[in-house]
N, C-alpha and C positions, 0 to 999 in steps of 0.2 A: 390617329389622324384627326386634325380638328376640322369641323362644321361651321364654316363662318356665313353659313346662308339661315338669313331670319324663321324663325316659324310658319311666317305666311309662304314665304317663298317655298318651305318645305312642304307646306300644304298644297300649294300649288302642283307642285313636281309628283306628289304624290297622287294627284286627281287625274294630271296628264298620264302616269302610271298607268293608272286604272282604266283608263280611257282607251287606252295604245293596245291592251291588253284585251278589253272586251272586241272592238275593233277585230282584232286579230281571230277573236274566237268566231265573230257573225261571218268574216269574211271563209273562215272554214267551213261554218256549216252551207255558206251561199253557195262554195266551190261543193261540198257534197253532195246538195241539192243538184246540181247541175249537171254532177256527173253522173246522179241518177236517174235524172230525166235523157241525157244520153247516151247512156245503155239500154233505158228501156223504152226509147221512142220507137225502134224498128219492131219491135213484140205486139205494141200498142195500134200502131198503125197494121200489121198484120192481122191482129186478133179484129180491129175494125172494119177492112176489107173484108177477111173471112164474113163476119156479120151479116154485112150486105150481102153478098153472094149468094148465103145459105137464106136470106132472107126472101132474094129475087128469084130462089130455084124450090123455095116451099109456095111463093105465090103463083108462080106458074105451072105447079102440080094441082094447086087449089085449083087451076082456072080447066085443067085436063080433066079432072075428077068430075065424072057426072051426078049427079046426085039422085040419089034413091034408086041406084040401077039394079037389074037383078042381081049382077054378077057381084055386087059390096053387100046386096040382103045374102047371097049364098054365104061369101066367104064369111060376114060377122054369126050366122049359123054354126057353123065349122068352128067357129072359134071359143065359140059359147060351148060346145057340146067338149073342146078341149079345155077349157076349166071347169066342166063338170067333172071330164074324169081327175083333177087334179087336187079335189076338192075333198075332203074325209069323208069316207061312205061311213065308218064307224063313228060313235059319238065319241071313243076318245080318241083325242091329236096324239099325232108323232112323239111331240114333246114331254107330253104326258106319261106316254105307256114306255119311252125312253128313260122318264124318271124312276118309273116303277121299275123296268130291271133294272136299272143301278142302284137303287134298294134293296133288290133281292139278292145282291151280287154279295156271295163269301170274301175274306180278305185277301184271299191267297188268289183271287183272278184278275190279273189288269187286261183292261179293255182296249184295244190298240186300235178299232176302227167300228163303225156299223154303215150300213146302209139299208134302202126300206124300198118293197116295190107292193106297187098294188096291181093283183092280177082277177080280173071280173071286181067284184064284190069284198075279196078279201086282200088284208092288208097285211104284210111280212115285212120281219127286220131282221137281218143277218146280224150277228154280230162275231168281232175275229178278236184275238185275243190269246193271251198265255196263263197260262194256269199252274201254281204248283204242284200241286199231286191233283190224281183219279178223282180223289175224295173232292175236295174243291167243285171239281165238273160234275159230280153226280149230285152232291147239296144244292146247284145252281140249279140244276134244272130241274130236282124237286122242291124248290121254291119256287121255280115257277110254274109248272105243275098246278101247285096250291094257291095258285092267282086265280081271281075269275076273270080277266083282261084277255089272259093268254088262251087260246086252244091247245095249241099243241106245240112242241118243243124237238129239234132231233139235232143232234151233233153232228154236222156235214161228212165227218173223217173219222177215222177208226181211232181212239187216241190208249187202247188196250195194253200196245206195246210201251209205252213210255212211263215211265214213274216219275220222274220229275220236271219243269219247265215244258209241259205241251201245250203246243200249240194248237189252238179248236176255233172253231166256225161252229156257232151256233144259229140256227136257224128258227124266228119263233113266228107264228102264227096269230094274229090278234082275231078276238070274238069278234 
């Protein structure tokens, strides 16, 4: 096919090209924009009513709330005396004396759960888990035996009958 249109004119057509082109691309992202602003206008106006509401219903608790009355010095007592017990009596954390028996722990014992109560003064962590052989459970808890962290150690269940994959509850005691 021949080309009888000049260079200028082809430069031309070619800018108009480009032009029709970008054009085309603004006018997409303007129609995106749009449609995102109308999807999320009803969320937007929700989330801003909500606002106000919870704003007009915390100032009007403000204004019920008498200040410095016995019954807010009792209850912040009571709440103080519930993060005292919540707080380490012993000097080492959870996190700590957690790491230490998972240091102590033989290969053959995977740990499936713990949890931790403090009762008076003292502080216990169960720990549940499966064990390969006997041997495994009794090196575990003569390692920790040999802690000075630990007091005392006692295996919740009889695990005597089983030789392979049992299942134990150990129960440890922190100093």
């Amino acid at each position: 096919m021949i080309n009888l249109l000049p260079k200028l004119e082809k430069k031309k057509l070619h800018k108009e090209y480009l032009m029709r082109i970008g054009v085309t691309v603004l006018a997409v992202f303007f129609l995106l924009e749009l449609f995102a602003g109308v999807v999320f206008a009803p969320s937007y106006y929700n989330v801003a009513a909500m606002v106000t509401v919870l704003t007009d219903t915390l100032a009007q608790k403000k204004k019920l709330t008498p200040e410095g009355s016995v019954e807010a010095e009792r209850s912040l007592a009571e709440t103080k005396e519930e993060i005292a017990l919540l707080k380490p009596s012993s000097e080492l954390p959870i996190s700590v004396a957690l790491e230490e028996l998972m240091a102590q722990k033989p290969a053959g014992i995977s740990i499936l759960g713990f949890s931790f109560g403090r009762t008076g003064k003292t502080l216990a962590i169960q720990l549940s888990g499966i064990a390969k052989t006997r041997e495994d459970l009794l090196a575990f808890q003569q390692n920790l035996i040999g802690n000075p962290h630990f007091a005392e150690t006692k295996y919740g269940q009889s695990f005597v009958t089983q030789k392979t994959d049992i299942s134990f509850t150990l129960n440890v005691t922190l100093k």
